[in-house]
C-alpha positions in Angstrom: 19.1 26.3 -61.8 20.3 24.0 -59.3 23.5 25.7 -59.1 21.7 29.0 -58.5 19.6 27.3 -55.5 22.4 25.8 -53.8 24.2 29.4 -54.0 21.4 31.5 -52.6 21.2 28.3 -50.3 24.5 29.1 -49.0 24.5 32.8 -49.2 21.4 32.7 -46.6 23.6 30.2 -44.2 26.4 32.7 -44.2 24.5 35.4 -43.6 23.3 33.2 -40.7 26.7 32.3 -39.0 26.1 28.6 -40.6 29.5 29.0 -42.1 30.5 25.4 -42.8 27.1 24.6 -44.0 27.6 27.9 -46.3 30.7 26.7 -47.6 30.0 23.2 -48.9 27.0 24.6 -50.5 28.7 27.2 -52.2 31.5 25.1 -53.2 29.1 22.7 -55.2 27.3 25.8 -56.2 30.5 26.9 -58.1 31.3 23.4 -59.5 27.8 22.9 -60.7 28.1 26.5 -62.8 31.6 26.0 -64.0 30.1 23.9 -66.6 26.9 26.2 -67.4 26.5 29.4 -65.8 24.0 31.2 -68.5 23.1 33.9 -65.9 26.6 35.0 -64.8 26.4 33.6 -61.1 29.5 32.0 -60.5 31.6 35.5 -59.6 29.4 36.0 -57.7 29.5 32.2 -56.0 33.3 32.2 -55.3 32.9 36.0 -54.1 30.2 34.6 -51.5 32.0 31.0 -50.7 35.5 33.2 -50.3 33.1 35.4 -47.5 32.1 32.2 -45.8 35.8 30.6 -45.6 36.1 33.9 -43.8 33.7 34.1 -41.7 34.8 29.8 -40.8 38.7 31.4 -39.8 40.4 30.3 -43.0 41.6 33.3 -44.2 44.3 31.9 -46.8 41.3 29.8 -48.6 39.2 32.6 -48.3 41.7 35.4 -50.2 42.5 32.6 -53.1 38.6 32.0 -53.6 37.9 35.6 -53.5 41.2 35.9 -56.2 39.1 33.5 -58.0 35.9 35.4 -58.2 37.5 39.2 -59.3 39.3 37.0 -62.0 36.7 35.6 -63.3 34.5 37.3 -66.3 31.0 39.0 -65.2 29.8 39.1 -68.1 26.7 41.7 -68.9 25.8 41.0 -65.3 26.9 44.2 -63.0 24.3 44.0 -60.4 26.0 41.8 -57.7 29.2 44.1 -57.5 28.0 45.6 -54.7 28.0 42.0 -53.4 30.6 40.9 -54.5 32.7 44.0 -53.0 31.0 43.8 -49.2 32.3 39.8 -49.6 36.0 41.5 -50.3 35.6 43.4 -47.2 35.1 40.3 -44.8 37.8 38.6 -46.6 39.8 41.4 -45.6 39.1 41.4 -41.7 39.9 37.7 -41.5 43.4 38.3 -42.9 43.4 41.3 -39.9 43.0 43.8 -42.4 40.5 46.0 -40.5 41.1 49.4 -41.7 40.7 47.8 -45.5 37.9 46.1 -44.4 35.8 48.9 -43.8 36.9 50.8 -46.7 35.6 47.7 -48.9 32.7 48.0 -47.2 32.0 51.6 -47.8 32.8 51.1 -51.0 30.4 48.0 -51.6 27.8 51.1 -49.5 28.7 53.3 -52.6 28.5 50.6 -55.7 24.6 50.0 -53.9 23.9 53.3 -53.8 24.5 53.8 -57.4 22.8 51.4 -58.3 19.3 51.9 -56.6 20.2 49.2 -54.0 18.9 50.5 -51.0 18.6 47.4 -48.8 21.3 46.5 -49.9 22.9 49.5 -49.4 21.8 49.1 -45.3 23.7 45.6 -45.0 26.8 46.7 -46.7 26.6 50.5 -44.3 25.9 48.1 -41.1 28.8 46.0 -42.0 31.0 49.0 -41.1 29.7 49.2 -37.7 30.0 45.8 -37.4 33.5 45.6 -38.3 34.2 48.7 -35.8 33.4 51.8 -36.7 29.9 53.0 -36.2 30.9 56.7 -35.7 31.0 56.6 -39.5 27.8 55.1 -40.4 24.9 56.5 -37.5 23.9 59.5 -39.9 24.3 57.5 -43.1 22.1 54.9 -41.7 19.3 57.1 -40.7 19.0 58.8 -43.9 18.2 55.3 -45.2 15.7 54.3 -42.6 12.6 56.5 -44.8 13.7 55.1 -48.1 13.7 51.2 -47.3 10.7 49.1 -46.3 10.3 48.0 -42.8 11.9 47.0 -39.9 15.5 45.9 -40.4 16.8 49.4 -41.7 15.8 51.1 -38.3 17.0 47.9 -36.0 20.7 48.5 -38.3 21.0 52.2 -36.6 19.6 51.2 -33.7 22.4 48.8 -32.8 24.4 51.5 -34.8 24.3 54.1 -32.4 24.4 51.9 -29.2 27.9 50.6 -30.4 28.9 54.1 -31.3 27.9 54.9 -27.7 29.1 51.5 -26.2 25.3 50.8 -24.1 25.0 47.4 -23.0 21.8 48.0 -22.7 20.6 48.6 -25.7 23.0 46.9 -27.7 20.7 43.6 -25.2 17.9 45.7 -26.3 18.7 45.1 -30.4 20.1 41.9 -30.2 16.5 40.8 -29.1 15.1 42.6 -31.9 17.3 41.1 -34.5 16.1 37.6 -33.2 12.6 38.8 -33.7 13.3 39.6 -36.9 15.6 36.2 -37.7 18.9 37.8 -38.1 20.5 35.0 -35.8 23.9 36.3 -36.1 23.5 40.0 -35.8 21.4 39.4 -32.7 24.4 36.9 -31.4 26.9 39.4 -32.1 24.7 42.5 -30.4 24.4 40.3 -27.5 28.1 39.2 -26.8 29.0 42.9 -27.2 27.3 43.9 -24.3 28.1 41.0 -22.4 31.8 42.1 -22.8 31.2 45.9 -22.3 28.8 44.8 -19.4 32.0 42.5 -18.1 34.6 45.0 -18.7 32.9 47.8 -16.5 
């Protein structure tokens, strides 16, 4: 169980921009569960450390963790692949591997959708705005808003649609809105958008 708690510990840090503090938690995370992992976690532990060595610039650490975690045997337990594949996606953007990226991330979209993962299905759809292209996502996103419980679906195609239309202003407008809703990083990344689209003219 500890193993388990230090992983969702560092799963929440990553998703917050904490990526060093993500890393060393998920890196005793997996070498607490390689000696007892009855509930199949440890895929998706290296899948999640390999998106934080990402997200921290080391892109070769990142693709031989993320090696590690499609290698290793899932078990019974299915219902992280969507996880798992959205973590393959940012490993794939750090190596400069845009286009891939956001084909991992549709795919990771799809895996959730299948498997009655709304929310989750949000994140992984946001991702591909967030990695460049929210032309493909606006119309996806708002045909989840009605099926997923409050706020954060609308804020995603919110801040969808004002990078699809490059506005400053409400990009400023959704990064404050993330913050209100504690997504640190997505409101960080909203704001120095429109700081450079504001800067750039």
């Amino acid at each position: 169980f500890v193993g388990m708690g230090l992983g969702f510990h560092g799963l929440v840090a990553r998703l917050q921009g904490h990526h060093d503090t993500a890393v060393a938690s998920l890196r005793h995370a997996v070498d607490l569960l390689e000696r007892a992992d009855m509930y199949r976690f440890a895929r998706l532990w290296l899948a999640e450390l390999a998106a934080a060595l990402a997200g921290a610039g080391d892109a070769g650490a990142a693709r031989e963790a993320y090696g590690e975690a499609r290698d290793h045997d899932p078990g019974a337990n299915r219902v992280f692949d969507p996880w798992i594949a959205l973590d393959g996606a940012w490993v794939c953007a750090a190596g400069g591997r845009l286009g891939d990226a956001v084909e991992w991330a549709l795919a990771a979209a799809d895996a959730a959708r299948a498997l009655g993962q709304r929310a989750f299905e949000v994140i992984a759809v946001y991702d591909v705005a967030r990695l460049g292209r929210p032309d493909l996502v606006v119309d996806r996103l708002g045909a989840l808003v009605p099926l997923v419980d409050g706020d954060f679906a609308p804020a995603c195609r919110r801040a969808a649609v004002a990078l699809a239309e490059r506005d400053p202003a409400g990009l400023t407008d959704c990064s404050r809105l993330f913050e209100e809703l504690g997504h640190d990083l997505l409101a960080a990344e909203a704001a120095t958008a429109a700081h450079a689209w504001l800067r750039a003219g």
